[in-house]
C-alpha positions in Angstrom: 3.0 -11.9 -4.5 2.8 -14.8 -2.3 -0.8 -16.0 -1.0 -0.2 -14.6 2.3 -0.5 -11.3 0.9 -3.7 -9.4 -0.1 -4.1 -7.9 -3.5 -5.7 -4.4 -4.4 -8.5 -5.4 -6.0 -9.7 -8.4 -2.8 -8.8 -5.0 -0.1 -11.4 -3.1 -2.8 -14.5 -5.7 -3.3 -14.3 -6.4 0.6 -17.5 -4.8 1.8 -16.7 -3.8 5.1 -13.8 -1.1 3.1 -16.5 -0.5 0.9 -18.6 0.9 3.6 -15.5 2.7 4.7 -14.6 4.0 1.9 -18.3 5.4 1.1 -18.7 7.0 4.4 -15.2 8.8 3.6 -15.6 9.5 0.5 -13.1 7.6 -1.3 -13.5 6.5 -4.7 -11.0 3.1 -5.9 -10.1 4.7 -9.1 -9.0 7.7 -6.8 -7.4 5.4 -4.0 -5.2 3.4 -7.0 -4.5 6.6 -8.7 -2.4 8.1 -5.7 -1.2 4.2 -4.6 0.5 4.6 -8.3 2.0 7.8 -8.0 3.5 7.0 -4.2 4.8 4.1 -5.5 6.2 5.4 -8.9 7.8 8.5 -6.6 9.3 5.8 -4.2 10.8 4.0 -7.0 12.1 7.6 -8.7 13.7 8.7 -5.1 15.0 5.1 -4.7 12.8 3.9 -1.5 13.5 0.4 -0.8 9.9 -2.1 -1.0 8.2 -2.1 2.5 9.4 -5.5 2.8 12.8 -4.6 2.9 12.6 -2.9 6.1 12.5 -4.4 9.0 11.0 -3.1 12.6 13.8 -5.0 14.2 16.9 -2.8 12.6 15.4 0.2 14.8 13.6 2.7 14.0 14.2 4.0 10.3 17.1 1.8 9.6 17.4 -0.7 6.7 18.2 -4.5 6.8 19.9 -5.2 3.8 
């Protein structure tokens, strides 16, 4: 990952999504637990990376 992006764990020790995540509930070993499996069934179905799509292709198109 490149620095402009924002790693799991800096999104999780942020305390503003801590206080969300308390007042809804969500525990991080719960929130990485279904990140994993999305990402493992993406991979398994053959979803291309986020990055790979682009807004400007229209909507649900691919720019590869």
């Amino acid at each position: 990952m490149t620095k402009s992006h924002t790693h799991l764990d800096d999104l999780l020790n942020d305390p503003m999504v801590q206080l969300v995540m308390k007042r809804d509930s969500v525990r991080p070993e719960h929130l990485r637990s279904m990140l994993e499996r999305v990402r493992t069934q993406a991979v398994e179905d053959g979803i291309p990376p986020a990055h790979v799509i682009d807004k400007g292709c229209g909507f649900g198109r691919l720019c590869l």
